[in-house]
DRENPA-3360 file (N, C-alpha, C; in nm, 2 decimals, always signed):
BEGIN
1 = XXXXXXXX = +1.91/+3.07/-0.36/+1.94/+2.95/-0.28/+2.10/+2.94/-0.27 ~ +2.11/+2.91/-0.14/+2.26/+2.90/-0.14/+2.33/+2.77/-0.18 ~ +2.46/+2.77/-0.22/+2.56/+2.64/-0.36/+2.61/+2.60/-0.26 ~ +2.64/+2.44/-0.22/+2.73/+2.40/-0.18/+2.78/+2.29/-0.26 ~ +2.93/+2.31/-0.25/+2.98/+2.20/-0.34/+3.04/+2.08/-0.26 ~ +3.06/+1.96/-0.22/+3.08/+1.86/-0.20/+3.27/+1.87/-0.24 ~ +3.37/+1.89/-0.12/+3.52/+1.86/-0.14/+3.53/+1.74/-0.25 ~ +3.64/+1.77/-0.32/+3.68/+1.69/-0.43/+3.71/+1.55/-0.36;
9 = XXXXXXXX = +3.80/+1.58/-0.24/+3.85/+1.46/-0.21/+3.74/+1.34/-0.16 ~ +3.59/+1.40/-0.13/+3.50/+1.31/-0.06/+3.42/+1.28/-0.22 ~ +3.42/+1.33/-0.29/+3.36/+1.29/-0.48/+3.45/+1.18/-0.51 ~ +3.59/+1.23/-0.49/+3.65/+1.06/-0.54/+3.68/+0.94/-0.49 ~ +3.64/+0.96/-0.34/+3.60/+0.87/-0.24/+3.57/+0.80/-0.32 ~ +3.41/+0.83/-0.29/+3.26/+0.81/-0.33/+3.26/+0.69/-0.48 ~ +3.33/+0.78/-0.56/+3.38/+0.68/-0.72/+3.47/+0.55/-0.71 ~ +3.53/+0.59/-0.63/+3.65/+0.48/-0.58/+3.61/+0.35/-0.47;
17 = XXXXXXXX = +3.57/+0.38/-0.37/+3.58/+0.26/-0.31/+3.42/+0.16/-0.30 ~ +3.43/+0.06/-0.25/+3.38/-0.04/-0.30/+3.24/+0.01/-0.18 ~ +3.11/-0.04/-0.26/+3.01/-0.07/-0.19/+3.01/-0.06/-0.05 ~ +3.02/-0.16/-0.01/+3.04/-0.22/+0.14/+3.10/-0.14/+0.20 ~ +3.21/-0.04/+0.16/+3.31/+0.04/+0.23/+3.26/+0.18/+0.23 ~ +3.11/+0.20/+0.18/+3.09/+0.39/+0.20/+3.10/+0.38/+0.32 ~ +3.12/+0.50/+0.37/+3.10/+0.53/+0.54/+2.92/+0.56/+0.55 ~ +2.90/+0.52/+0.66/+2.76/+0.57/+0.67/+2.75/+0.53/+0.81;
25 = XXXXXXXX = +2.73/+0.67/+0.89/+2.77/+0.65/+1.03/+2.64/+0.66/+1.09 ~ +2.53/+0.57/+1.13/+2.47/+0.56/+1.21/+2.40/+0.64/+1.24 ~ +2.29/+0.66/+1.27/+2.20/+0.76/+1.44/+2.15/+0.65/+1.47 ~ +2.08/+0.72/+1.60/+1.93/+0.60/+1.63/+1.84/+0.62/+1.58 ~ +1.77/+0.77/+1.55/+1.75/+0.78/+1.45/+1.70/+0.72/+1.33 ~ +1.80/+0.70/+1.24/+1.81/+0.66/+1.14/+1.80/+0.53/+1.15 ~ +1.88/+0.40/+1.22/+1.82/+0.28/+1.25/+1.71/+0.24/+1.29 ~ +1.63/+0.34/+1.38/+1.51/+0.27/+1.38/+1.40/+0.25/+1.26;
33 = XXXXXXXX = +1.43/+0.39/+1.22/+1.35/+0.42/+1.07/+1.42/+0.32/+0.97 ~ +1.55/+0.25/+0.96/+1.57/+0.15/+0.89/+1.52/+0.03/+0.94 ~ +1.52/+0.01/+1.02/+1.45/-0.11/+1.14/+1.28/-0.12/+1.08 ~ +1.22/-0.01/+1.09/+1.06/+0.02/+1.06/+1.05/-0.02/+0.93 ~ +1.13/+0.02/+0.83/+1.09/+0.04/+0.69/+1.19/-0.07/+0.63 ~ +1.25/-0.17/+0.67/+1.32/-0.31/+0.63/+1.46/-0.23/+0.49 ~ +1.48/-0.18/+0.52/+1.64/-0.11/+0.47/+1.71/-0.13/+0.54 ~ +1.80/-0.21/+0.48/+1.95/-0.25/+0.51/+2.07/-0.16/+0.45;
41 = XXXXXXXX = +2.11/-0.17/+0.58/+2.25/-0.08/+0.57/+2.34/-0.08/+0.42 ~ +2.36/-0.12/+0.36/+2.39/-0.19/+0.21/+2.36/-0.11/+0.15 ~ +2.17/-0.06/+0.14/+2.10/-0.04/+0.05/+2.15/+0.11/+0.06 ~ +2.19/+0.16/+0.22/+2.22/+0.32/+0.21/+2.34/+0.35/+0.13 ~ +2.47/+0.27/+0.09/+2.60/+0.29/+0.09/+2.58/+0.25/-0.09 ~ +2.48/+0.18/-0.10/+2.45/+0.12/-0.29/+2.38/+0.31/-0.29 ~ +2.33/+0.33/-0.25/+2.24/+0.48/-0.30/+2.37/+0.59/-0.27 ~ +2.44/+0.59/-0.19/+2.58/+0.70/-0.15/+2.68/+0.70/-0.32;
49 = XXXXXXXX = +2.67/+0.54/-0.35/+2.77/+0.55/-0.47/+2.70/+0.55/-0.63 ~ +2.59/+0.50/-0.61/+2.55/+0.47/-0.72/+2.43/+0.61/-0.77 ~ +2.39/+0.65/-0.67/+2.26/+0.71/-0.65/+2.25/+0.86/-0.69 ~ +2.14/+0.94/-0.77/+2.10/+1.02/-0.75/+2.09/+1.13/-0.69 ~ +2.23/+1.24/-0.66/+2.23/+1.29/-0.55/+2.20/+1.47/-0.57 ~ +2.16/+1.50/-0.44/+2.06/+1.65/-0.44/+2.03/+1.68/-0.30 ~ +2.09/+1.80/-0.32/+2.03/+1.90/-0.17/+1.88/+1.86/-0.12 ~ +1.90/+1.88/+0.01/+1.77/+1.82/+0.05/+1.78/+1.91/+0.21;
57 = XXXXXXXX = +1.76/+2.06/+0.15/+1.79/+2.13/+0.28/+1.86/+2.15/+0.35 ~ +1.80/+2.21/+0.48/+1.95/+2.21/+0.59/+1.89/+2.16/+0.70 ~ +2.01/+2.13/+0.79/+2.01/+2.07/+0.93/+1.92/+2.21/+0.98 ~ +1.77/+2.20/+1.07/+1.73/+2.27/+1.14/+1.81/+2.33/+1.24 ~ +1.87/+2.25/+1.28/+1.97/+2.31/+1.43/+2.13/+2.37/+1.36 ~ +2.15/+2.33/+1.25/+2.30/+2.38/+1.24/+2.27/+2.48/+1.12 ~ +2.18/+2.47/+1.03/+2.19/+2.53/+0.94/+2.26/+2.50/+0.82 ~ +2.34/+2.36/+0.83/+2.42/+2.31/+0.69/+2.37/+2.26/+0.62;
65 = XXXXXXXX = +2.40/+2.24/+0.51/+2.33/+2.13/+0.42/+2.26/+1.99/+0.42 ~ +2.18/+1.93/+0.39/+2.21/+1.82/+0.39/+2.18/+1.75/+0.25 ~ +2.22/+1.64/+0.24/+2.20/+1.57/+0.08/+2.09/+1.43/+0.08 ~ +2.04/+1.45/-0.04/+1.97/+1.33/-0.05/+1.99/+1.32/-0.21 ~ +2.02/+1.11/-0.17/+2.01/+1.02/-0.25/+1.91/+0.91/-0.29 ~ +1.89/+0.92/-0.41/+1.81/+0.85/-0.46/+1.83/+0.72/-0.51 ~ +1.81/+0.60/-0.47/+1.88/+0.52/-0.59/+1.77/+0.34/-0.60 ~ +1.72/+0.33/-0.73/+1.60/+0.24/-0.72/+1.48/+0.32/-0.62;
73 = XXXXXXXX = +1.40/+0.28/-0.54/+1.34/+0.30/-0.48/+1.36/+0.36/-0.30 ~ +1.51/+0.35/-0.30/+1.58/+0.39/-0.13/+1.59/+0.55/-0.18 ~ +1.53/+0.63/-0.10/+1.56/+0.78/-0.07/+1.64/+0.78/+0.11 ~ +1.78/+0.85/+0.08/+1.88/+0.84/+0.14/+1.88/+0.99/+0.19 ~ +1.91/+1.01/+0.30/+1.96/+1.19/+0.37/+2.05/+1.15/+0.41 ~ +2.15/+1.26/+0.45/+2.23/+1.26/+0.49/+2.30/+1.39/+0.55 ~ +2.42/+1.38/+0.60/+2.48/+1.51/+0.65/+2.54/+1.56/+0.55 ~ +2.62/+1.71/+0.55/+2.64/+1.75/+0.45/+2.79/+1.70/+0.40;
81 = XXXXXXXX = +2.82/+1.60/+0.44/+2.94/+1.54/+0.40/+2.93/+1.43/+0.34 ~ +2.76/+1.39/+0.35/+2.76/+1.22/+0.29/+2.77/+1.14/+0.35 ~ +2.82/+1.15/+0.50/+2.88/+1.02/+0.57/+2.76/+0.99/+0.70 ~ +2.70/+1.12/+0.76/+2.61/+1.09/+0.88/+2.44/+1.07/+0.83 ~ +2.42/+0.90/+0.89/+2.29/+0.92/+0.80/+2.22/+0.96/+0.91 ~ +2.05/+1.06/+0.87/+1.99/+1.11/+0.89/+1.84/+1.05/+0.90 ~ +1.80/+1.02/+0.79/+1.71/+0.97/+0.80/+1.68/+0.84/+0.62 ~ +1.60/+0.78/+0.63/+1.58/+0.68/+0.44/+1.47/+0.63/+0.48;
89 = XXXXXXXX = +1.37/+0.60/+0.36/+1.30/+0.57/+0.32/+1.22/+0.48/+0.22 ~ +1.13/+0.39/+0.17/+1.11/+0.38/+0.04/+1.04/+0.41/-0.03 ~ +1.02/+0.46/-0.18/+0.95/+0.53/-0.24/+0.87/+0.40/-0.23 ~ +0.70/+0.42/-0.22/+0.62/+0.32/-0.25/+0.61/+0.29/-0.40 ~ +0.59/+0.18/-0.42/+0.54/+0.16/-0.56/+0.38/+0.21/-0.60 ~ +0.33/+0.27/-0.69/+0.19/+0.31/-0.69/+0.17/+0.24/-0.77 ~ +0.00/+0.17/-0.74/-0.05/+0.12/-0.86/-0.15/+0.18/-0.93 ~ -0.18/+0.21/-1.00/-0.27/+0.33/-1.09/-0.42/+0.23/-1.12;
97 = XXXXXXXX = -0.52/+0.31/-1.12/-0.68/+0.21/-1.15/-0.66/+0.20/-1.33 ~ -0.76/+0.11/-1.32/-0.78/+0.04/-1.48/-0.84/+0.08/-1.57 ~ -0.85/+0.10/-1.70/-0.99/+0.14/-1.76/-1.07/+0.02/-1.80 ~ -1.19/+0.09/-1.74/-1.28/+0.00/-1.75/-1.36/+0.01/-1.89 ~ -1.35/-0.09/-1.92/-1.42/-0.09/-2.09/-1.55/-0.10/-2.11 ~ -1.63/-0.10/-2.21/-1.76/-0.09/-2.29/-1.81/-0.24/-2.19 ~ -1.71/-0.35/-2.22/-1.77/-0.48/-2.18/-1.78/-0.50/-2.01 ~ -1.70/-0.43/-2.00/-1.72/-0.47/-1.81/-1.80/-0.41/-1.77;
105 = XXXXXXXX = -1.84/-0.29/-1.83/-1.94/-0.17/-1.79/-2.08/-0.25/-1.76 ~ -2.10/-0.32/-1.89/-2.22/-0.43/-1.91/-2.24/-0.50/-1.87 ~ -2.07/-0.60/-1.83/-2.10/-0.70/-1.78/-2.19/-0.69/-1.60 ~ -2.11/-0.56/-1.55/-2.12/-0.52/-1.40/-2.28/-0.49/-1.38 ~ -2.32/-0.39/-1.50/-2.48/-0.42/-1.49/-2.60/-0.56/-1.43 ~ -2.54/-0.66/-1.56/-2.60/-0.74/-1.56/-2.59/-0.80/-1.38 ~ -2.45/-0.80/-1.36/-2.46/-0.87/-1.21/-2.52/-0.79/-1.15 ~ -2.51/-0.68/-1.13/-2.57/-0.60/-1.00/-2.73/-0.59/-1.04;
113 = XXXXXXXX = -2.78/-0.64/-1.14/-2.95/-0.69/-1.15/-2.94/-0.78/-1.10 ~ -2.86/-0.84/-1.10/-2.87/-1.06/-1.05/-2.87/-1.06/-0.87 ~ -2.75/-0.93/-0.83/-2.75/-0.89/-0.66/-2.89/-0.88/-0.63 ~ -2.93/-0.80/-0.72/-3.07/-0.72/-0.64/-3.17/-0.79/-0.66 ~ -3.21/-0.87/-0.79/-3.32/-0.89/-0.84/-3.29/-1.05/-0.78 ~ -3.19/-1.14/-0.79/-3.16/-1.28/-0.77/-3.02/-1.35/-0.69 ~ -3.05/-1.29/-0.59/-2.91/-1.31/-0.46/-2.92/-1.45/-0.44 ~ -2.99/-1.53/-0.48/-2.95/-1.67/-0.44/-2.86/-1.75/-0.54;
121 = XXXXXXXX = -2.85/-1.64/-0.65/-2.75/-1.67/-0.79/-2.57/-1.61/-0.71 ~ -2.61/-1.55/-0.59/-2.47/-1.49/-0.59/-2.37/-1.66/-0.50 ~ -2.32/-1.62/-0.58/-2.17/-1.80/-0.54/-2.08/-1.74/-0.42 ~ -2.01/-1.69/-0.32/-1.97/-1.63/-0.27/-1.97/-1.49/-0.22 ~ -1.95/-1.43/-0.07/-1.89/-1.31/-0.08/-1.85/-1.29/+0.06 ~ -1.73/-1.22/-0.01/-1.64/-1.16/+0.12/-1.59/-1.02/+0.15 ~ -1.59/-1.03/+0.30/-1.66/-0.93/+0.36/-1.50/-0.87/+0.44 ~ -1.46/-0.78/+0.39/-1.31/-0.73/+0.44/-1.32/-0.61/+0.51;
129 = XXXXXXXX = -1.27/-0.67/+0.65/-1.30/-0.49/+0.72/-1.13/-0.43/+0.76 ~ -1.15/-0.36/+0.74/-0.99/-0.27/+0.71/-1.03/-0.19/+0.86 ~ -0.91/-0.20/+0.90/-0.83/-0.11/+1.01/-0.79/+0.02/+0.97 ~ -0.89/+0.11/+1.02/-0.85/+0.31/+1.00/-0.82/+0.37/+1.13 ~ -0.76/+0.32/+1.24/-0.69/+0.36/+1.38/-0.53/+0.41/+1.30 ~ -0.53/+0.47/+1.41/-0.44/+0.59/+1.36/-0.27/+0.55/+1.34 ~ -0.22/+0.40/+1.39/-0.18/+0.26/+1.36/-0.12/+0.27/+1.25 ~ -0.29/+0.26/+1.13/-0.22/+0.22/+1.00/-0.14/+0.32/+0.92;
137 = XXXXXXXX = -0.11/+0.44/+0.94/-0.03/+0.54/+0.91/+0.10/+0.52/+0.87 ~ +0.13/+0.39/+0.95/+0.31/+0.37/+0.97/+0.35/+0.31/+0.83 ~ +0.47/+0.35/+0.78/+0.53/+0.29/+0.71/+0.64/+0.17/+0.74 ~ +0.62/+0.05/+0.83/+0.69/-0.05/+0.81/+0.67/-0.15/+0.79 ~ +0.60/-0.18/+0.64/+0.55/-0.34/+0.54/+0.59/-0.35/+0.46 ~ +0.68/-0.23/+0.36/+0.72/-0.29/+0.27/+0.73/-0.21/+0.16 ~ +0.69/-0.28/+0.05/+0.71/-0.16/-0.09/+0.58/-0.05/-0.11 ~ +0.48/-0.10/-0.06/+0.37/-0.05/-0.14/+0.30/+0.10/-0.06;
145 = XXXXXXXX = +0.35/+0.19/+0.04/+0.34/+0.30/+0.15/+0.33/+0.23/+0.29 ~ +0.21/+0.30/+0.31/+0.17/+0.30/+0.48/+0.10/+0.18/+0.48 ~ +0.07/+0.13/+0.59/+0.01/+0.00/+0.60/-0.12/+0.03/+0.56 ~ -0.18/+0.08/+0.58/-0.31/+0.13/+0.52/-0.29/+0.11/+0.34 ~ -0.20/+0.18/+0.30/-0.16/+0.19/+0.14/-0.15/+0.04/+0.11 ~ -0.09/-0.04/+0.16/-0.03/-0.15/+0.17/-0.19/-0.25/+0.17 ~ -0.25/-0.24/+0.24/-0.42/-0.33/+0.25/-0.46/-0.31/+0.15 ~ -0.48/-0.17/+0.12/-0.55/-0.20/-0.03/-0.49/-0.20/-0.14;
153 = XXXXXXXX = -0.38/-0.17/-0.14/-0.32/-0.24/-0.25/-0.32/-0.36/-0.26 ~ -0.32/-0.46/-0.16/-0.31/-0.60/-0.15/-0.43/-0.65/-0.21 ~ -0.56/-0.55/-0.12/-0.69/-0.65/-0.19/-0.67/-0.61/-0.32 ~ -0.62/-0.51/-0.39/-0.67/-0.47/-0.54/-0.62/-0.58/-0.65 ~ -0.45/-0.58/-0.62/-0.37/-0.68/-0.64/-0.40/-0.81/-0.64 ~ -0.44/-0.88/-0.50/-0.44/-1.02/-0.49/-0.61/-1.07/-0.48 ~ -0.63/-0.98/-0.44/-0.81/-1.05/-0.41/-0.89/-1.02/-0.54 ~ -0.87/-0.92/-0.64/-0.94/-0.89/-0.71/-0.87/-0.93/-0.90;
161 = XXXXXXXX = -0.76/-0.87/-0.88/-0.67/-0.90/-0.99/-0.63/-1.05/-1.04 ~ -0.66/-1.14/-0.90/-0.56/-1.27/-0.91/-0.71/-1.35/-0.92 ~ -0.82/-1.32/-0.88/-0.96/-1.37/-0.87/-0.97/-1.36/-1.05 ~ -1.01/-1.24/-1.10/-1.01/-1.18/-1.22/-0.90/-1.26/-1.33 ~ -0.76/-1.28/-1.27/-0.70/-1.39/-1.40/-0.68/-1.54/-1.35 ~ -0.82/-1.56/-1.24/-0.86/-1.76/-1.26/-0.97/-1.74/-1.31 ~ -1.04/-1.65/-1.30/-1.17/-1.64/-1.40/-1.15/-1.71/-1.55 ~ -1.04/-1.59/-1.60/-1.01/-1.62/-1.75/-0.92/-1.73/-1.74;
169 = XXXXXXXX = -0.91/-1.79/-1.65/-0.84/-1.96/-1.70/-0.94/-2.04/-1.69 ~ -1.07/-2.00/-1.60/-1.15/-2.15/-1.61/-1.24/-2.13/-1.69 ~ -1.22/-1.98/-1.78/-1.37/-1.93/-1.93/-1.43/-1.96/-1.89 ~ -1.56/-2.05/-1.98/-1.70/-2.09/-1.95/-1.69/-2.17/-1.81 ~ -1.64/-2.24/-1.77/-1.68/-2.28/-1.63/-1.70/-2.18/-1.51 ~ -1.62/-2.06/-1.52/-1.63/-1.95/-1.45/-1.78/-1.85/-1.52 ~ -1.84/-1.88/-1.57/-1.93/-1.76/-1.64/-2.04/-1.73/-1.54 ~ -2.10/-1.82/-1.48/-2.23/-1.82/-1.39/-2.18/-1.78/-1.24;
177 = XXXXXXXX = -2.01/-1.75/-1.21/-2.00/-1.72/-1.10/-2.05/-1.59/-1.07 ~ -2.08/-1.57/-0.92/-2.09/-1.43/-0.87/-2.05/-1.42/-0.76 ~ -1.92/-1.35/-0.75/-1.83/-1.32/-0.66/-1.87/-1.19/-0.59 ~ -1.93/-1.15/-0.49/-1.90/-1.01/-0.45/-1.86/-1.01/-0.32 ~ -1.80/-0.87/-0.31/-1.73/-0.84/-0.21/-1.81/-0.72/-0.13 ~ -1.77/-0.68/+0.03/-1.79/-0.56/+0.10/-1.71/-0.52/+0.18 ~ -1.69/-0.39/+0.19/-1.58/-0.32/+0.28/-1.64/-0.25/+0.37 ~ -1.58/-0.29/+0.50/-1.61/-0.23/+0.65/-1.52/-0.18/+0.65;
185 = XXXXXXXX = -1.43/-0.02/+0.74/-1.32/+0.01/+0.73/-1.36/+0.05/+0.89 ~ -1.29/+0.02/+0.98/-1.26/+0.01/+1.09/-1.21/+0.17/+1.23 ~ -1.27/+0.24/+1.25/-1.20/+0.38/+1.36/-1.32/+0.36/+1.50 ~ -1.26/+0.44/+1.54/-1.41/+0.42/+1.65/-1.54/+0.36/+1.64 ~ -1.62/+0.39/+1.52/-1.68/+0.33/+1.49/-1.67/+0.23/+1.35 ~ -1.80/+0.19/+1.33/-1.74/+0.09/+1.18/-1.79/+0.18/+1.07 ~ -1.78/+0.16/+0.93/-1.84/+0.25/+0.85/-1.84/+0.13/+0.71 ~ -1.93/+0.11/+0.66/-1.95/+0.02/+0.57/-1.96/+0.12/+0.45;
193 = XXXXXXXX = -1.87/+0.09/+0.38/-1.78/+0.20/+0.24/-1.84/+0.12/+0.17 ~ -1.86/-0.01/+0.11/-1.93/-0.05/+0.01/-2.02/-0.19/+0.04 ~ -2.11/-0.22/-0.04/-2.16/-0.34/-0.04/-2.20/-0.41/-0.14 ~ -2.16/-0.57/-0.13/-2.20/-0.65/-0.23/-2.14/-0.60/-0.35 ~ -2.03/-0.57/-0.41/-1.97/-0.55/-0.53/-1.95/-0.62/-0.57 ~ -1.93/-0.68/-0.68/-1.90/-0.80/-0.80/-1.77/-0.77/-0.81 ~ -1.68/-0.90/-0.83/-1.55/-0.90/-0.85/-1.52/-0.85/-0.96 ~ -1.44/-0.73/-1.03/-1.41/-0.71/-1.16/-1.33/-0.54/-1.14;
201 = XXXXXXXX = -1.29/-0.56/-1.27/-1.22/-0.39/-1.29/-1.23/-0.26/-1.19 ~ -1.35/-0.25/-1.22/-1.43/-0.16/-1.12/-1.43/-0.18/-0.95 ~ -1.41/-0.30/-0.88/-1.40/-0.28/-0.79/-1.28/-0.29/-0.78 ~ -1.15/-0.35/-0.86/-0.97/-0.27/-0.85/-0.98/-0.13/-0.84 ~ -1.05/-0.02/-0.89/-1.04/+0.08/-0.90/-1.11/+0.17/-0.76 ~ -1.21/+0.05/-0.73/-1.23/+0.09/-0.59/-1.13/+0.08/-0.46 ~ -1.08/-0.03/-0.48/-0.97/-0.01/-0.33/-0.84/+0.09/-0.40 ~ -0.85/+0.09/-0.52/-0.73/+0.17/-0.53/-0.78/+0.35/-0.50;
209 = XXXXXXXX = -0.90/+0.36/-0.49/-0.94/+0.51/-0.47/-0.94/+0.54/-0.30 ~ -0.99/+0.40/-0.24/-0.95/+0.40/-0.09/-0.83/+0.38/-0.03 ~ -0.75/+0.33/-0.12/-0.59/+0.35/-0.08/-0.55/+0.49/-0.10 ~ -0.61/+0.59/-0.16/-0.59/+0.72/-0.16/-0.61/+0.80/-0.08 ~ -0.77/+0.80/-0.06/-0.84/+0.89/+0.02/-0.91/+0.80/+0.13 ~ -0.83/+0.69/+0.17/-0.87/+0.68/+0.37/-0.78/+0.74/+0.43 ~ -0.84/+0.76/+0.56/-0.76/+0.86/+0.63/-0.77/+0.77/+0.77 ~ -0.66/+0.71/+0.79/-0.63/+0.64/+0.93/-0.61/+0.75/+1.05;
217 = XXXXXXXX = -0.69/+0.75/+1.14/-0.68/+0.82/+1.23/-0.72/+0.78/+1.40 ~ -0.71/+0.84/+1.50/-0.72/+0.78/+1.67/-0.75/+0.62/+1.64 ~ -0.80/+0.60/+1.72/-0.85/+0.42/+1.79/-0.91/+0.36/+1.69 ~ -0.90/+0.22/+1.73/-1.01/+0.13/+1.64/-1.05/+0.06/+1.73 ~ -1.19/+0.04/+1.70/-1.29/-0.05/+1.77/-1.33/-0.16/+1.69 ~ -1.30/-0.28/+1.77/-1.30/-0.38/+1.71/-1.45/-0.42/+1.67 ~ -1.58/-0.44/+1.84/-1.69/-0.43/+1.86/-1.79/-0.44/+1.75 ~ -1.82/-0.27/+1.70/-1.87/-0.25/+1.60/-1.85/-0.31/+1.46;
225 = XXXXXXXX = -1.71/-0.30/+1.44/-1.67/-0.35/+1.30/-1.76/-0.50/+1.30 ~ -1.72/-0.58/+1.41/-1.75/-0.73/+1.39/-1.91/-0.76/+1.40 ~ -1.93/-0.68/+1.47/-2.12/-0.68/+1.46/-2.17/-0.62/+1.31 ~ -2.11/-0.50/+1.24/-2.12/-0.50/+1.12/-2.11/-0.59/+1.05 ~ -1.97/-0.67/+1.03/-1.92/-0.79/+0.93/-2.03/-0.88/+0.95 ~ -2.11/-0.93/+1.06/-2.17/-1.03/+1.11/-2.35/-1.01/+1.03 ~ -2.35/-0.84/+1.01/-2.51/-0.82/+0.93/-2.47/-0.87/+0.79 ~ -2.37/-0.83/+0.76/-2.32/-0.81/+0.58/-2.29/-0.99/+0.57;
233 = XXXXXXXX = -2.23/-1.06/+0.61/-2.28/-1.21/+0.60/-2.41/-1.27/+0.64 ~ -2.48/-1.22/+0.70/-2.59/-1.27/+0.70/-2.71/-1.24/+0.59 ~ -2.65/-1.13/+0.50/-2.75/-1.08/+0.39/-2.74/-1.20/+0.29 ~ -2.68/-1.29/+0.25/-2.69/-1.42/+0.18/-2.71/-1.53/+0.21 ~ -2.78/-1.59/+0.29/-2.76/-1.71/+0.38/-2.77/-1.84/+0.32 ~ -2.87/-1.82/+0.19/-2.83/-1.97/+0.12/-2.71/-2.03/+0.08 ~ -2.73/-2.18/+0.12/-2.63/-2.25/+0.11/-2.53/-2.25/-0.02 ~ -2.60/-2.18/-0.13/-2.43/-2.20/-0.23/-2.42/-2.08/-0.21;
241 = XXXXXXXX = -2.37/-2.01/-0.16/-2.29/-1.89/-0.10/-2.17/-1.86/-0.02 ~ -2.09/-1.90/-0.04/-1.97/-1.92/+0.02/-1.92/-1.80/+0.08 ~ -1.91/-1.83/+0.24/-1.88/-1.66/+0.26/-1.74/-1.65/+0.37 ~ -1.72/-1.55/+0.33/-1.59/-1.53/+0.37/-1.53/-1.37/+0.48 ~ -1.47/-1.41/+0.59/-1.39/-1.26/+0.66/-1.30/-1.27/+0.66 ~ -1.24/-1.13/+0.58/-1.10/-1.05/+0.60/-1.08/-0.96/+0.68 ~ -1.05/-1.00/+0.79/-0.99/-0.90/+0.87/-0.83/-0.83/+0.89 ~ -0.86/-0.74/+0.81/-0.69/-0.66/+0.84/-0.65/-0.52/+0.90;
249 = X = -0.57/-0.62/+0.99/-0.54/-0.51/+1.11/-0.37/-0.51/+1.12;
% end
């Protein structure tokens, strides 16, 4: 591999002047992809001074180096001078699945006899149909990857994690609930990935396995998905059943 060393005089720039003052010259480029992915100009010149820095190839067309900075979660390129930005990024945050214990294992039994054997015991369920058009690929929402990455992290996080610690605040009031959920995931046609799951560990571990391995690809049809969602709520129709659509697009 070939060494490039970085002129002294642009290293004690770099040490010396203030934040606000790195140079960081622009592309279009590069602002749109800051524009997409909500990085502010700031965040490139905090990663130029403070940040983790390392070859990161060469310019296809010139053949020079180029550098990348790391700093918090902003991955920075650049020209081989430091000063022309190229392209940035954010590292997503990943969230890892849970272990599921001896008790949940049991507890999940017991409900999914009560699904099958006694659905008029089930208290709610909502029915989330996820967008797999070729769309959700993009990375401009935020910390957590692609918009896709981003959905189910959210359900894992907020629908199931945040359901799971009002449980354990309302204890015995909460014991006889049965919360389940189903996922429609949305491309040309619909495809119903799960049904009727009970709120708990095990289904965190499920959107977090489809935040891995979906694969957003061409069109989405709306049509289908909503004629789907429309069977999967009608599988419970008694009145203590509270039922619910997620649609995320």
């Amino acid at each position: 591999h070939q060494q490039y060393t970085v002129p002294w005089e642009l290293q004690s720039q770099e040490d010396e002047v203030r934040t606000e003052d790195v140079t960081v010259l622009s592309s279009p480029h590069g602002r749109l992809r800051r524009s997409q992915r909500k990085i502010d100009k700031l965040d490139l010149q905090a990663a130029v001074k403070h940040g983790r820095k390392e070859l990161a190839g060469t310019d296809p067309k010139t053949g020079r180096p180029r550098w990348r900075y790391v700093y918090g979660d902003i991955v920075y390129i650049t020209d081989e001078f430091s000063q022309r930005e190229v392209t940035s990024w954010q590292q997503p945050v990943r969230i890892d699945a849970v272990v599921v214990d001896a008790q949940t294992k049991a507890s999940r039994s017991v409900k999914r006899h009560r699904i099958t054997h006694d659905p008029a015991s089930i208290t709610s369920h909502i029915v989330c149909v996820v967008d797999q058009s070729g769309s959700m690929r993009q990375h401009d929402v935020g910390k957590y990857g692609s918009r896709s990455e981003t959905v189910y992290t959210s359900l894992a996080l907020f629908l199931v994690n945040q359901t799971l610690e009002q449980q354990c605040q309302l204890g015995a009031a909460a014991a006889n609930q049965l919360n389940v959920v189903s996922l429609i995931e949305m491309r040309n046609e619909s495809q119903v990935v799960f049904e009727a799951e009970p709120i708990d560990k095990d289904l965190f571990n499920k959107f977090v396995l489809r935040r891995d391995e979906a694969k957003p690809h061409r069109d989405g049809n709306y049509l289908p998905s909503i004629d789907a969602a429309e069977k999967l709520l009608q599988k419970f129709p008694h009145g203590g059943c509270a039922l619910q659509l997620l649609f995320l697009s």
